[in-house]
Structures are given as C-alpha cells and as structure tokens.
C-alpha positions in Angstrom: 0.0 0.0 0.0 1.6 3.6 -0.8 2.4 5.3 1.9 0.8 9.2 2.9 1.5 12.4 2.6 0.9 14.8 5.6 0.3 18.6 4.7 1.6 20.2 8.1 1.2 23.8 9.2 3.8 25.3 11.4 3.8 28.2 13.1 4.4 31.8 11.3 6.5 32.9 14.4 5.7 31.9 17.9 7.1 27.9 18.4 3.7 27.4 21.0 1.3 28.2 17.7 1.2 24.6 16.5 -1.0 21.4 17.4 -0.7 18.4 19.2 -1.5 16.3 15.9 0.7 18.0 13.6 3.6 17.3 16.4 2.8 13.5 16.2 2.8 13.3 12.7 5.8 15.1 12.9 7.2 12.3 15.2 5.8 9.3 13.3 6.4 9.5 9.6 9.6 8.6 8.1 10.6 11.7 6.3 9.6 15.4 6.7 10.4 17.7 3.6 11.5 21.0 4.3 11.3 24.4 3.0 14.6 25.0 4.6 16.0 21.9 6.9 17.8 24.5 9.2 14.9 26.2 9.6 12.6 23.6 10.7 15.4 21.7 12.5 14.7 24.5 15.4 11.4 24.0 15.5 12.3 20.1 15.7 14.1 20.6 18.5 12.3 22.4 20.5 10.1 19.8 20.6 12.3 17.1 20.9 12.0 15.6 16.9 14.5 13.3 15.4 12.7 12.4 12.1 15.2 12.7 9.4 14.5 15.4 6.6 15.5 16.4 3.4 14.6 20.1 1.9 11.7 20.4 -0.7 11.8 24.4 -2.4 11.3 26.3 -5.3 14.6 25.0 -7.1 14.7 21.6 -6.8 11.3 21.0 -6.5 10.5 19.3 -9.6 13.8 17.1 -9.3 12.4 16.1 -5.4 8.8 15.6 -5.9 9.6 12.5 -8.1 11.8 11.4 -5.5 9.2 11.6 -2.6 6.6 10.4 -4.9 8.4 6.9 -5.4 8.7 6.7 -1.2 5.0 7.8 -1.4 4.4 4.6 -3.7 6.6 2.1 -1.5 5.0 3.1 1.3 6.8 5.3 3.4 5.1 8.7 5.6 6.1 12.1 4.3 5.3 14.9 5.9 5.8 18.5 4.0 6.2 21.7 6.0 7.1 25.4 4.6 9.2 27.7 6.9 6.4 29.2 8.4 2.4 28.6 7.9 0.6 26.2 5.6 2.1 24.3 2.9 1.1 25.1 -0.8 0.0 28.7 0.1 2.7 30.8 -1.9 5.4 28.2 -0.7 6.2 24.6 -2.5 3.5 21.7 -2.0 1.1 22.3 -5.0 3.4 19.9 -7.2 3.5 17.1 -4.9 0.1 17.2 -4.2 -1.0 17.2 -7.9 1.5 14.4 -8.5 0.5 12.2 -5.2 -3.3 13.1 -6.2 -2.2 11.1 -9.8 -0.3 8.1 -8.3 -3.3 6.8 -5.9 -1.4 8.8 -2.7 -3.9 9.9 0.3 -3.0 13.4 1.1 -3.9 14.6 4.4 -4.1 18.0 5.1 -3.4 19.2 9.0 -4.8 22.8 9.6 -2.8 25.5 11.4 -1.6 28.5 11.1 -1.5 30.4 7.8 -0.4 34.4 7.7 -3.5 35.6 5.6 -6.3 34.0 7.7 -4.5 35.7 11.0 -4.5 39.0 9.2 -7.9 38.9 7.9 -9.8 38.3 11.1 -7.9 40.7 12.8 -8.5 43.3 10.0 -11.8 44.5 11.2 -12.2 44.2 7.1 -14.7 42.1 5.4 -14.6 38.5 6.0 -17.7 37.0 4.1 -15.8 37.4 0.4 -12.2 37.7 0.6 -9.2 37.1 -2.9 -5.6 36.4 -1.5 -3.4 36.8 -4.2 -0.2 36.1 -3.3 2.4 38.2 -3.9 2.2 41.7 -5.9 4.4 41.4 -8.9 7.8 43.6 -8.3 7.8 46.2 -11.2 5.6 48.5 -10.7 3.9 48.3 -14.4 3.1 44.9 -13.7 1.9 45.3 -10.0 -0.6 48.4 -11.4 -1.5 46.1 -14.1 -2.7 43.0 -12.0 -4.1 45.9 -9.5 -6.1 46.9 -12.3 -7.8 43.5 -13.0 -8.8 43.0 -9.4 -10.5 46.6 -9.3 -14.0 45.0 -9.6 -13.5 42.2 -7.0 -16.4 41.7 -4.6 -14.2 40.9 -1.3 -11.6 42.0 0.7 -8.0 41.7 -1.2 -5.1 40.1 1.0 -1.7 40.5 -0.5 2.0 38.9 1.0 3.9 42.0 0.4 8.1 42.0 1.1 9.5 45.4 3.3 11.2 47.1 0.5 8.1 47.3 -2.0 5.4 48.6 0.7 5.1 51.9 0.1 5.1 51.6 -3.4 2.1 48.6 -3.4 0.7 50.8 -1.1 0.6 54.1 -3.6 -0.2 51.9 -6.9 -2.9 50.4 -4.8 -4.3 54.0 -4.0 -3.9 54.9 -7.7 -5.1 51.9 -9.3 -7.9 50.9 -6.9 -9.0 54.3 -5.5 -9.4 55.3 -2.4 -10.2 52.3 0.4 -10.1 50.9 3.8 -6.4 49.0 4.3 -4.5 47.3 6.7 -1.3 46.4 7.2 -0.3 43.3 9.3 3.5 42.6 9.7 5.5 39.8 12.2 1.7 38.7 13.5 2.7 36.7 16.4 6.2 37.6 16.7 7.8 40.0 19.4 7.4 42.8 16.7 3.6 42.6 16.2 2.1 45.0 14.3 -1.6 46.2 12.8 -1.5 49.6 11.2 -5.4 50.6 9.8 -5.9 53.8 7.8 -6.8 54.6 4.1 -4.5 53.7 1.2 -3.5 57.3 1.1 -3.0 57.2 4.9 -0.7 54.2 5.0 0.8 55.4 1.7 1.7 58.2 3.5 3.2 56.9 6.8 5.1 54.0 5.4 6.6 56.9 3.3 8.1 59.0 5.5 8.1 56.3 8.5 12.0 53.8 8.5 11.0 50.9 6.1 9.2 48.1 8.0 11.0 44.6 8.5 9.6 41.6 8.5 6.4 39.5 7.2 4.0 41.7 5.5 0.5 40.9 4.5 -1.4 43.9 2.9 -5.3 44.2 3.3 -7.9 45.9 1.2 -11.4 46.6 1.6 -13.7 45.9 -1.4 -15.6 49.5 -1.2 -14.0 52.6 -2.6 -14.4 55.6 -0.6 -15.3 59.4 -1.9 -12.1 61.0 -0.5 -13.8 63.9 0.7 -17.2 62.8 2.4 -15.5 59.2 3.3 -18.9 57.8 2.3 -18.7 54.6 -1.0 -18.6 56.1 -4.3 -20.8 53.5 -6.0 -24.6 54.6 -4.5 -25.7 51.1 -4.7 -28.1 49.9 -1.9 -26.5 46.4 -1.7 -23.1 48.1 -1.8 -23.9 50.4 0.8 -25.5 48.2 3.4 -22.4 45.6 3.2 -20.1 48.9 4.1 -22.3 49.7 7.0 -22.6 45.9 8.1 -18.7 46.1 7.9 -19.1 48.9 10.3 -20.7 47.1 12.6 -24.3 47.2 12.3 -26.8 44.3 11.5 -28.5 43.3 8.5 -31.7 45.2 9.6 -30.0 48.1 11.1 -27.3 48.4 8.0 -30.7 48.6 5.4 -32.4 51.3 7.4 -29.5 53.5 7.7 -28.6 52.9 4.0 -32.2 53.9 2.8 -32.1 56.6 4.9 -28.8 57.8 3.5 -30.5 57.3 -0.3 -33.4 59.1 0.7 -35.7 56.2 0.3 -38.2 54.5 2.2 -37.3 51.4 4.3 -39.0 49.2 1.4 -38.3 50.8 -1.4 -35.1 50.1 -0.1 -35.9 46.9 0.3 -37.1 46.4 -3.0 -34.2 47.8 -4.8 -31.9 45.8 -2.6 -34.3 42.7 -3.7 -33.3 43.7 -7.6 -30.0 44.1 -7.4 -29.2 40.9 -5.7 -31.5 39.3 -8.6 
C-alpha cells in the first residue's frame, strides 16, 4: 500500500502556535520535507524531533517531488512543511500534491496556522468574500496592471507583500484601486507585532516618510471605494452600501435602514431595490 502524505502547518513565528497532531505526525512518519532543513530543525528541536528530513523548495522542486513520490508509492510517511504557515499557500506543496493526487497517494491535510487568515480576522475588514493573491508582482507596471484586473473584486484583497516594495504597493494600490479601507499586518505573532489601519493614502503616506518596515507583511484591502472627501462609498448602490455599513458594525436590519435613509428612500423601497439588485 503507498504510503501518505501529511500537509503540516507550522507556526508563522511563535514555536507554542502549532498542534498536538501536527507534532505527532511530525514524530511518526519517516521523512519530513523541508522548506529549509535549518529552519525547521529548530522547531524540531524544541520539541524534541529526530525524524530525518530532506529540503523540498522552489529550485529543486520538480527534481524532489519525483523522488518523494516513489517513497510515497513504496509506502513510506512524508510529511511536507514550509518555513512558516501552511504548505502550498505561496510556498512549495502544489506539485507534490498534484502528482500524489495522480499516483493513488492519500493526502492529508493538518490545519494551522496560515499568515492571511490571521491577518484577515484581525483586519476589522470584510470577512464574508475575501481574494488572497499572493504576492504583488515587483515592477511596478506589472503590479498596477494585476491591480487593475482586481479593481471590480467583490471581497476583501489580501496580499504577501516583502518590506522594501510597501510603500510603493501601497501608492499603486491607491492609484489603481481608489481610495479604500487598508491594513497592514507585519511579524503577527512575533515580538514585533504590528496592525496599522488607515486609508491607502493614509498608509501610503506613513510608510513613506516612516523607517522601512522589517519583517512578514501581509497587505489588506477593503472591497468598497471611498469618496475621498465625504468618506462615504462612491458606487450609491443599496446592496453596496448596506455591506459597508454591516462592515461597520451594524446588522443586516439596522445596515438597510441607515442605508435607505442615507438614499433618501423608504425602508422598502429600499428593500425592493436591494431585492433587484441581488436578482
């Protein structure tokens, strides 16, 4: 019988962030492929784990998915982990998984940590629709570009984002998307923590003039675009404008009422309109 492959999160920086199954499959399969072997061998240690490993990244992973894959059919346990967070999510794992999905190898995924979900629930953003894309491309033609196609998204953007390119995410984002709610989250559970809110133009701003952040970075945007001068959405939708005031806070009811009344309609000719554009 082939063997299994174990999808294991690891913490993003604090060692006490991970679970007591992902520590005993940890201890119990044969082999545990690493992002970066010294990396993980800390975490191994701390925790008293001898299992032998062998690294699994961007530049030999093609070469070392083969090789895991015929353990995988043989029989033995592999565990993958990345050097922080879950496997596969902008880090190597999609490969193996594709190819252990083709040769009849159970993949089990353990849940854990993972930077965007931390970010995003400590936001005070959006949560109900949400887009993580990754990273921003590095030139800035490209990054405005991809900005650009994800204008009309109907969910909160989450973004990894490296130190040195911040401020300039941070000002094509303004440009490109207009103006809108943002946080930024960097080292989130580390001795560093840090959650700075504001307005694209806001954190534009700060990071600008501020020393350049170190660190894990993930950017947040809200979905709504703001009228810079009355801080009210720009598109006068009713559906639009009761999801910014539920964002705010207020229930469904509440949200509709205060919307309408903001519109200058009636509560159900609010309710109608709401009725049509969800239809």
């Amino acid at each position: 019988m082939p063997g299994t492959l174990y999808l294991v999160a690891t913490p993003i920086g604090n060692l006490a962030d991970i679970t007591n199954r992902a520590l005993q499959v940890l201890r119990d399969v044969d082999l545990i492929a690493c992002e970066d072997t010294r990396h993980t061998r800390k975490l191994l240690q701390h925790y008293g784990i001898d299992t032998k490993t062998v690294s699994y990244h961007e530049h030999n992973e093609q070469q070392r998915a083969a090789e895991l894959i015929e353990l995988l059919k043989q029989g033995s346990s592999v565990a993958v982990v990345s050097d922080a967070g879950t496997p596969a999510i902008s880090d190597p794992g999609f490969r193996l998984v594709r190819a252990a999905i083709e040769n009849d190898v159970s993949v089990v995924p353990l849940p854990g940590p993972s930077a965007l979900i931390a970010a995003l629930v400590a936001a005070g953003l959006p949560t109900d629709e949400f887009f993580f894309g990754g990273f921003l491309p590095a030139r800035s033609s490209a990054r405005r570009a991809r900005l650009s196609e994800l204008r009309s998204v109907p969910g909160t953007l989450i973004f990894y984002e490296a130190p040195h390119r911040l401020t300039a995410s941070l000002t094509d984002a303004h440009e490109m998307l207009g103006e809108r709610e943002a946080v930024v989250a960097r080292e989130l559970t580390k001795l560093h923590e840090e959650i700075r809110r504001g307005r694209l133009s806001e954190l534009s701003e700060h990071y600008s003039s501020a020393e350049q952040p170190r660190g894990e970075i993930v950017l947040l945007i809200d979905r709504t675009v703001l009228d810079e001068a009355t801080d009210k959405p720009v598109d006068a939708s009713i559906s639009s404008l009761v999801k910014h005031f539920e964002a705010e806070g207020l229930d469904h009811r509440a949200a509709l009422k205060k919307a309408a009344r903001e519109l200058g309609l009636s509560r159900a000719e609010a309710y109608r309109r709401l009725v049509a554009e969800k239809n």
